[in-house]
C-alpha positions in Angstrom: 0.0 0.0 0.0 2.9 2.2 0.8 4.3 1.6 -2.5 0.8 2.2 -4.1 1.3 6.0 -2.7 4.6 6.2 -3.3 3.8 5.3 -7.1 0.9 7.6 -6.8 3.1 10.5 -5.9 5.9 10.0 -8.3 3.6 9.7 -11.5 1.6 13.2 -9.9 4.0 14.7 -8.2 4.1 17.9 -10.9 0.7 17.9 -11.5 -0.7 20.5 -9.5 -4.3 18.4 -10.4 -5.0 14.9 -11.4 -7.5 14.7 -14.2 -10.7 12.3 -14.7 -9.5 11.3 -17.8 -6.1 11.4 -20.2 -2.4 10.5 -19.9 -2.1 10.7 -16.5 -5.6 10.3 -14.5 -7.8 9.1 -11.8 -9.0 6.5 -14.7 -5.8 4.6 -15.4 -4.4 5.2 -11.8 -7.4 3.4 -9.9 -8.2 0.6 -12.9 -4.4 0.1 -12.2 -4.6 -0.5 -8.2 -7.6 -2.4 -8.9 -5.8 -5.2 -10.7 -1.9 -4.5 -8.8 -2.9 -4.5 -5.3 -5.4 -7.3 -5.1 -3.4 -9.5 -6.9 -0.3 -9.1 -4.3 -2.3 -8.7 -1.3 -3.7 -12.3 -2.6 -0.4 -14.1 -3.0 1.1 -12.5 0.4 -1.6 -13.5 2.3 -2.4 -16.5 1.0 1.6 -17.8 1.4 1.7 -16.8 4.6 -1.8 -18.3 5.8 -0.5 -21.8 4.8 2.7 -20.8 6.3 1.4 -20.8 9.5 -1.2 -23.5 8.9 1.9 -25.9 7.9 3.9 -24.7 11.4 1.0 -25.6 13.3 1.1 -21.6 14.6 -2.8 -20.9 13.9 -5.5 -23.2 13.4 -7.2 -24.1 10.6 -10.9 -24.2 10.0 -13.2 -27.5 9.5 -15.8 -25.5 7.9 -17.9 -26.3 4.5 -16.6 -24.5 1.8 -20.4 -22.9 1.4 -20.4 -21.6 4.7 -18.6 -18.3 4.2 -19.0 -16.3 1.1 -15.6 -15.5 0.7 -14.5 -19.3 0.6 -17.7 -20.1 -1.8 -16.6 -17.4 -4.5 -13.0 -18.0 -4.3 -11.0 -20.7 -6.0 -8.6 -22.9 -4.5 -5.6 -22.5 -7.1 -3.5 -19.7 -5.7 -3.6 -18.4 -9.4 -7.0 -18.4 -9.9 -8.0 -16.9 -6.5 -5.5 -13.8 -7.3 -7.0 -14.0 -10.4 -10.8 -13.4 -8.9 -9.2 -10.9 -6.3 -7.9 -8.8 -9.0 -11.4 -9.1 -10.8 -12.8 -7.8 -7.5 -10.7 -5.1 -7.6 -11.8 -3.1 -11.3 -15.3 -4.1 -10.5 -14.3 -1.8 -7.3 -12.4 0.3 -8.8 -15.5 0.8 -11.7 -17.7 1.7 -9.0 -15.4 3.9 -7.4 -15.1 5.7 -10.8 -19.0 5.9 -11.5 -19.2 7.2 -8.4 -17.2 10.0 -9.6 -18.0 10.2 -12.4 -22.0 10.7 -11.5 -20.9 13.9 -8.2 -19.2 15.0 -11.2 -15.6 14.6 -10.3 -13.1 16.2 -13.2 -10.4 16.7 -10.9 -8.7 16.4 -7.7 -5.9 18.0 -5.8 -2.5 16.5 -6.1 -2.8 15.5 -1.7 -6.6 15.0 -2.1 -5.7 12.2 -4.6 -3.4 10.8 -2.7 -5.1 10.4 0.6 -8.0 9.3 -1.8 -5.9 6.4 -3.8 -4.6 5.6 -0.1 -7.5 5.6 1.7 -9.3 3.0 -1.6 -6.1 0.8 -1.4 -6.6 0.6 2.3 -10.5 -0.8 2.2 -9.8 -3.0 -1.1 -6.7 -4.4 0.6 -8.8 -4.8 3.7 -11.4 -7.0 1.7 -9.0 -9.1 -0.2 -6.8 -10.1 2.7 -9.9 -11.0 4.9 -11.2 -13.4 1.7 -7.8 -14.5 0.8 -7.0 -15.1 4.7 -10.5 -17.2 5.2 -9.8 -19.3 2.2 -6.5 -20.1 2.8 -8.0 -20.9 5.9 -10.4 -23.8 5.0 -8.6 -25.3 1.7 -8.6 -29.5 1.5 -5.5 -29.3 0.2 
C-alpha cells in the first residue's frame, strides 16, 4: 500500500491536479490498483496463511466451503484466486469511478488524490486479505 502512494506521488508529483480522464488520470491510476494490489495482497496472504497452517502456529478451519461467502466465491488455485481478487478489484475500482464520475468529479488536488488512492487501497486491501485469509483458511488441500 505504501508503495501504491509512493507510485501515486511520483507519477503526480508535478501535477498540481490529477484529471478524470487522459495520460495521467484518476481513470488509469485506480483501474491500475484495482488489478496490482489485489493481486499481491492475494499471493502474500495466501503464502503466509498456509505458512502458518503448515507450522501448526494458527489453526485451521473445519468448515464447508459454502459456509462463508468469501470461501464459496473463491477458487482454490492460488492463481485463480488472485486472479478473482484482482477481478474484485476493477469491478471496485468501476464503482469507485462511476461514483465519480456521477458527483461529477473532473479533478482532484495532487494531496486529495493521494489520501483518496490511499484511503481506496486501504479498504480493497482490507477486503481481499480477509477473503484471501479465510480461504487459505479452509482449503482441502
Amino acid at each position: 500500500l505504501f508503495i501504491s502512494m509512493v507510485l501515486t506521488g511520483y507519477f503526480f508529483w508535478n501535477h498540481e491536479y490529477v484529471t478524470f480522464s487522459g495520460d495521467s488520470s484518476v481513470v488509469g491510476d485506480l483501474l491500475a490498483t484495482g488489478v496490482i494490489l489485489p493481486i499481491a495482497v492475494g499471493l502474500m496472504v495466501t503464502t503466509r496463511v498456509r505458512k502458518y497452517l503448515r507450522a501448526a502456529e494458527i489453526p485451521g478451519r473445519q468448515a464447508e466451503r459454502s459456509s462463508h461467502i468469501g470461501a464459496r466465491l473463491l477458487p482454490s488455485s492460488l492463481w485463480l484466486r488472485v486472479t478473482v481478487c484482482a477481478i474484485y478489484g476493477v469491478l471496485a475500482a468501476t464503482l469507485v469511478l462511476i461514483a465519480l464520475r456521477v458527483l461529477g468529479t473532473n479533478s482532484m488536488a495532487f494531496w486529495q488524490y493521494v489520501i483518496f488512492v490511499g484511503t481506496f487501497g486501504c479498504v480493497l486491501a482490507a477486503y481481499i486479505a480477509a477473503i484471501s485469509g479465510y480461504r487459505a483458511m479452509v482449503e482441502s488441500d
